[in-house]
C-alpha positions as YAML, in Angstrom:
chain: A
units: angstrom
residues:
- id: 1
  name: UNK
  ca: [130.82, 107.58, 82.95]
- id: 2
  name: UNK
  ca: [133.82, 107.44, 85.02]
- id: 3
  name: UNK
  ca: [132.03, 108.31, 88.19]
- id: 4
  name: UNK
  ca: [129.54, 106.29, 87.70]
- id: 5
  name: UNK
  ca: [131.57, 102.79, 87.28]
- id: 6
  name: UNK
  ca: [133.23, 104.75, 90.76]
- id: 7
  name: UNK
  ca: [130.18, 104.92, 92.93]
- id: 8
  name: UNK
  ca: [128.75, 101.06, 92.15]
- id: 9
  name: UNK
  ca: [132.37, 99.79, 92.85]
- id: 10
  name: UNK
  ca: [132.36, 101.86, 95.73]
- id: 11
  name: UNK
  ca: [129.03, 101.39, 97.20]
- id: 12
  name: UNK
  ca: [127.70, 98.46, 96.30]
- id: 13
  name: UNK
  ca: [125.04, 98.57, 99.11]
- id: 14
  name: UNK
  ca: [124.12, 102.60, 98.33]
- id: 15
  name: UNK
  ca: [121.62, 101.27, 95.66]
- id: 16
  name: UNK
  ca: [121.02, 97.57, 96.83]
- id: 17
  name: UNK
  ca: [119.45, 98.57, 100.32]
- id: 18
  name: UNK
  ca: [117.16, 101.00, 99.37]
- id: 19
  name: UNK
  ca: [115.47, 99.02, 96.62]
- id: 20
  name: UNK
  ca: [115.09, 96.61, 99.22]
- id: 21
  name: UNK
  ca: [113.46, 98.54, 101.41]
- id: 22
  name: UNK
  ca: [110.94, 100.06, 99.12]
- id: 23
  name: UNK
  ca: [110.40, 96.48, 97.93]
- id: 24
  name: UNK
  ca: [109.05, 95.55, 101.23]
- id: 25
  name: UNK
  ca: [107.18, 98.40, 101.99]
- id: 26
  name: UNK
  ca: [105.36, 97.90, 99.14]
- id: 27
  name: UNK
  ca: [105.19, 93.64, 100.23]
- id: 28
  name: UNK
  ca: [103.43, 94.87, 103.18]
- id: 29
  name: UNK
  ca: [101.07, 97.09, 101.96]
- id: 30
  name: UNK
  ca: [99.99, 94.70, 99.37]
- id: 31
  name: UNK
  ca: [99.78, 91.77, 102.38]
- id: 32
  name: UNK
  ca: [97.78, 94.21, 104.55]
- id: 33
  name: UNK
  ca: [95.35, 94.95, 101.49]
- id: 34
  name: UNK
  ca: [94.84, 91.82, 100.87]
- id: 35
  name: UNK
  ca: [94.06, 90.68, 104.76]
- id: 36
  name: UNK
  ca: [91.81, 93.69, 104.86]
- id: 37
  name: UNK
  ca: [89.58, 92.58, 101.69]
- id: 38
  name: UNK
  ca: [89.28, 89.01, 102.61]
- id: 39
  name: UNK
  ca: [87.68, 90.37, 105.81]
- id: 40
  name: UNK
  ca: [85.99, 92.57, 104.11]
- id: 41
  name: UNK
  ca: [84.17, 89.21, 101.72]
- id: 42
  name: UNK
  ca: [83.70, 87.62, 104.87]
- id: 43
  name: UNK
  ca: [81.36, 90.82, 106.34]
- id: 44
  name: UNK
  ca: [79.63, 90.60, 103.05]
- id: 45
  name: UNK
  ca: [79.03, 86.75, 102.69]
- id: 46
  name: UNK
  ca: [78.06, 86.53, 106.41]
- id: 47
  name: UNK
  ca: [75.37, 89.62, 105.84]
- id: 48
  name: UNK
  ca: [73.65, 87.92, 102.42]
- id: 49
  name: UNK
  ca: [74.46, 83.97, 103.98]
- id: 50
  name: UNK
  ca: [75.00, 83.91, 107.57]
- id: 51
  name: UNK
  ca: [74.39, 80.01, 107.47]
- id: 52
  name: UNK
  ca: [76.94, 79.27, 105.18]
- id: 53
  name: UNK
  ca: [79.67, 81.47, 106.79]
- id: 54
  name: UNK
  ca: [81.78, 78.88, 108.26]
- id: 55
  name: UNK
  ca: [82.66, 77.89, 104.87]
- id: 56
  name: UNK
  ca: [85.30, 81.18, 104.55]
- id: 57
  name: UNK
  ca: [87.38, 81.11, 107.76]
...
């Protein structure tokens, strides 16, 4: 367990930097998702209440 108390003393950034960086990829997929299904409940409520579609903008 020697080496492994070596390598986090060592490289403290070897583990921190790529968790960050599949963190956000996976922030930005979720944010892109979630931009793409609100349009996609807009398309929907405009096509059963195009009246009422200024209400979700």
């Amino acid at each position: 367990m020697e080496w492994l108390n070596d390598f986090f003393t060592q490289e403290p950034f070897s583990i921190a930097i790529p968790v960050v960086i599949i963190i956000s990829i996976f922030i930005y997929a979720a944010r892109r998702a979630h931009f793409k299904h609100l349009e996609r409940i807009r398309q929907i409520d405009e096509t059963y209440n195009p009246k009422a579609s200024f209400q979700r903008r």
